[in-house]
C-alpha positions as a Markdown table, in Angstrom:
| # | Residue | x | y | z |
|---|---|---|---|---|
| 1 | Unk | 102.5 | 181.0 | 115.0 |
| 2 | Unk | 103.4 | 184.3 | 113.4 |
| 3 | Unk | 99.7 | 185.3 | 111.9 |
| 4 | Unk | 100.5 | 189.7 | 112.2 |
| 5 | Unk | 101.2 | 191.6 | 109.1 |
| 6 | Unk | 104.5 | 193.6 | 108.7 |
| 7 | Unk | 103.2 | 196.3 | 111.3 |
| 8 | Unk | 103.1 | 193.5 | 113.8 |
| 9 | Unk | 99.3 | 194.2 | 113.5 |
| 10 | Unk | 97.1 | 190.7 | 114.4 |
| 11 | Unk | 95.7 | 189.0 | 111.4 |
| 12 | Unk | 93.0 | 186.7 | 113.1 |
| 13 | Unk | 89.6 | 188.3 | 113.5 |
| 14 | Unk | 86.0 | 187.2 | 112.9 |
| 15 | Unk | 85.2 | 190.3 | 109.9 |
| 16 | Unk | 85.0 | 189.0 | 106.3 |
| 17 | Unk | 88.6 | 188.3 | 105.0 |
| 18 | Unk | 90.1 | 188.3 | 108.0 |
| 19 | Unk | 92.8 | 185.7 | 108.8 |
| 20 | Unk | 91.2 | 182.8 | 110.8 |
| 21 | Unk | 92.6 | 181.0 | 114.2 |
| 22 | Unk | 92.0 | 177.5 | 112.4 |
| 23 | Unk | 93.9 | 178.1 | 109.4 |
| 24 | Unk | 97.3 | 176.8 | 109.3 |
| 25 | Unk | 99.9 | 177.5 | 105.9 |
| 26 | Unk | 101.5 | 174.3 | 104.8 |
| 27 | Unk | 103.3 | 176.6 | 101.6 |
| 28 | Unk | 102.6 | 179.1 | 98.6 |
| 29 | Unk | 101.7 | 179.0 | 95.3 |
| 30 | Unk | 104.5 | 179.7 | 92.9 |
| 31 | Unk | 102.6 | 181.8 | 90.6 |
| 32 | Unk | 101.0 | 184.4 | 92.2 |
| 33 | Unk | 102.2 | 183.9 | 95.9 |
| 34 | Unk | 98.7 | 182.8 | 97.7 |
| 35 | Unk | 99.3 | 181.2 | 100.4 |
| 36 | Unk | 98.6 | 177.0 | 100.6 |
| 37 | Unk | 96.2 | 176.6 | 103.5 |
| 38 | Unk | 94.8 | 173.8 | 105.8 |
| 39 | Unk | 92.1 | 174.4 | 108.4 |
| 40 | Unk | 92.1 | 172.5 | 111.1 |
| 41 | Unk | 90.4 | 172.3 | 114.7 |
| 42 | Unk | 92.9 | 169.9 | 116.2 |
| 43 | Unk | 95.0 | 171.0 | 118.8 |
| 44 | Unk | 98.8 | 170.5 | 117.7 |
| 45 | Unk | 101.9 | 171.9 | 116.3 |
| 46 | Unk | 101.4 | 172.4 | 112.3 |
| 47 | Unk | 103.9 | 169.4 | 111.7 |
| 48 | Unk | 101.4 | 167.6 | 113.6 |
| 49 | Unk | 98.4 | 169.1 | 112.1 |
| 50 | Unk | 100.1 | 168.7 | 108.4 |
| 51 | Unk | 100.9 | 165.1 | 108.8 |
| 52 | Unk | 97.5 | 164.3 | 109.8 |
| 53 | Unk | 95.9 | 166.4 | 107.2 |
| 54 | Unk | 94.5 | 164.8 | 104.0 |
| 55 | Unk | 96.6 | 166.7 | 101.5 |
| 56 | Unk | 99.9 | 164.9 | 103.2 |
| 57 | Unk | 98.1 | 161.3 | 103.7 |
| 58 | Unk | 97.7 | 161.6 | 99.5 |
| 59 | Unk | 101.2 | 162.1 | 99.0 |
């Protein structure tokens, strides 16, 4: 999973804001971009997380 920013810089860190290991990005919001996140502390793919997730069992 790609979690840097555009310097190739990591993301993940334990600091305040910082992205988080568990968090997995099932899409984005349309009107301001935000990403659409799951956390999970499965072990998996994010297909497999995302299809055991809550968010795709109410579909």
């Amino acid at each position: 999973m790609n979690r840097v920013d555009i310097e190739e810089q990591s993301l993940v860190g334990s600091n305040n804001g910082d992205w988080k290991e568990t968090w997995f990005v099932i899409g984005q919001d349309d009107i301001v971009g935000d990403p659409i996140f799951i956390e999970s502390y499965r072990k998996g793919t994010v297909d497999e997380l995302y299809q055991k997730s809550e968010i795709y069992i109410r579909k």
